[in-house]
C-alpha positions in Angstrom: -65.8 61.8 -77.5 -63.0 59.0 -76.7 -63.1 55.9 -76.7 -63.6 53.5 -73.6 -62.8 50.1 -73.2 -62.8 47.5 -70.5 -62.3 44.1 -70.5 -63.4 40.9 -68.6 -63.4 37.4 -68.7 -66.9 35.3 -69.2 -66.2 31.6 -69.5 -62.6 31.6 -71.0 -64.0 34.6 -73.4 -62.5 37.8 -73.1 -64.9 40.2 -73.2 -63.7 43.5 -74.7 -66.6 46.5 -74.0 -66.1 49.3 -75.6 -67.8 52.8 -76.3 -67.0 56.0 -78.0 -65.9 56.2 -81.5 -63.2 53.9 -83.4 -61.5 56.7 -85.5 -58.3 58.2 -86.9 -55.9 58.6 -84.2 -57.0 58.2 -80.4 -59.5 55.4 -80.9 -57.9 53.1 -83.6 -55.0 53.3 -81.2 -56.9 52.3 -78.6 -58.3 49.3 -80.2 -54.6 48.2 -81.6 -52.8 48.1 -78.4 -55.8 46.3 -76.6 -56.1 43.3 -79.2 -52.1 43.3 -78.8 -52.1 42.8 -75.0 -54.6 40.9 -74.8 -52.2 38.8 -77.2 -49.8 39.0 -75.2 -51.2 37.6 -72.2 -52.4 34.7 -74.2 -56.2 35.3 -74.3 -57.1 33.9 -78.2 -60.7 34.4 -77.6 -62.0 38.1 -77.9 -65.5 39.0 -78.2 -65.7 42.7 -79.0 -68.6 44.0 -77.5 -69.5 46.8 -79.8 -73.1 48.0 -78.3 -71.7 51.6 -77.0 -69.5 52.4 -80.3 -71.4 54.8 -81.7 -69.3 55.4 -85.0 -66.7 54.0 -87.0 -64.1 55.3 -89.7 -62.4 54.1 -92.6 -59.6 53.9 -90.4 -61.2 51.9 -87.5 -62.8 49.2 -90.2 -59.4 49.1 -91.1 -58.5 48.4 -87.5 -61.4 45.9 -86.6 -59.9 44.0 -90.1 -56.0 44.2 -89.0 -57.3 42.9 -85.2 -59.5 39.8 -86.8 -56.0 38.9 -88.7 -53.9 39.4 -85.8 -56.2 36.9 -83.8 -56.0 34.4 -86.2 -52.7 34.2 -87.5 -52.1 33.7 -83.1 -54.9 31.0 -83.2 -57.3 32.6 -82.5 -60.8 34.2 -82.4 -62.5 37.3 -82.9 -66.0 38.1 -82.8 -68.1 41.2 -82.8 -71.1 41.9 -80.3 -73.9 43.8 -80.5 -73.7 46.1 -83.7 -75.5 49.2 -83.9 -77.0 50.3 -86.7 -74.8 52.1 -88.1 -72.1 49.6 -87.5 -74.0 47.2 -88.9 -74.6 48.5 -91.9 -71.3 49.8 -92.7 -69.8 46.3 -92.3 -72.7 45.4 -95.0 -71.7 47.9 -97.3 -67.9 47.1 -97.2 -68.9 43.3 -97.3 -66.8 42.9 -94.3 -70.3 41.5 -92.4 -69.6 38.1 -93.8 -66.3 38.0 -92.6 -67.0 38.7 -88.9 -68.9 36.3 -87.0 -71.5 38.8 -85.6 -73.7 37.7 -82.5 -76.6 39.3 -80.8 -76.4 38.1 -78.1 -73.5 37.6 -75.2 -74.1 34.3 -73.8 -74.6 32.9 -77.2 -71.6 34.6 -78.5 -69.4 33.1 -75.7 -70.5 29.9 -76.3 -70.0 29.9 -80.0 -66.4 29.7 -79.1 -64.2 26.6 -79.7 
């Protein structure tokens, strides 16, 4: 399965949906050049909505890690959306759960921006 995404804005918040799987390859790729135009454009305040993603690699942790810095070191800020399972507890295993901010909920998450 490949990865979708789509993007929109909600209040100044780009909202990135996506769905699939963030692997090796196609869907790591995906992710990278979508964080970078959205860069690019100027939007500094991503919300990856992560409800459809229904696995994760080594190499898309390692993707979600490199877009977070790439956000910041611009200004800005990333946050993550509605975690699976899964996701969720693979963040908590690699300990990367307390570097995301993590929200539950969209209209909470938006507003949690600066």
């Amino acid at each position: 399965m490949t990865m979708k995404v789509s993007t929109r804005q909600v209040n100044g918040v780009t909202v990135v949906d996506m769905s699939g799987r963030i692997t090796l390859g196609e869907g790591s790729v995906i992710l990278r050049d979508t964080i970078r135009d959205l860069l690019s454009r100027g939007n500094k305040k991503i919300l990856l909505n992560l409800g459809d993603v229904t696995y994760i690699d080594s190499s898309g942790i390692g993707e979600l890690v490199s877009a977070f810095t790439s956000v910041r070191n611009q200004g800005g800020e990333l946050k993550l959306l509605n975690l699976t399972k899964k996701v969720h507890d693979l963040l908590q295993i690699t300990k990367l759960y307390t570097v995301f901010d993590i929200k539950d909920d969209e209209t909470a998450a938006v507003g949690a921006f600066k």
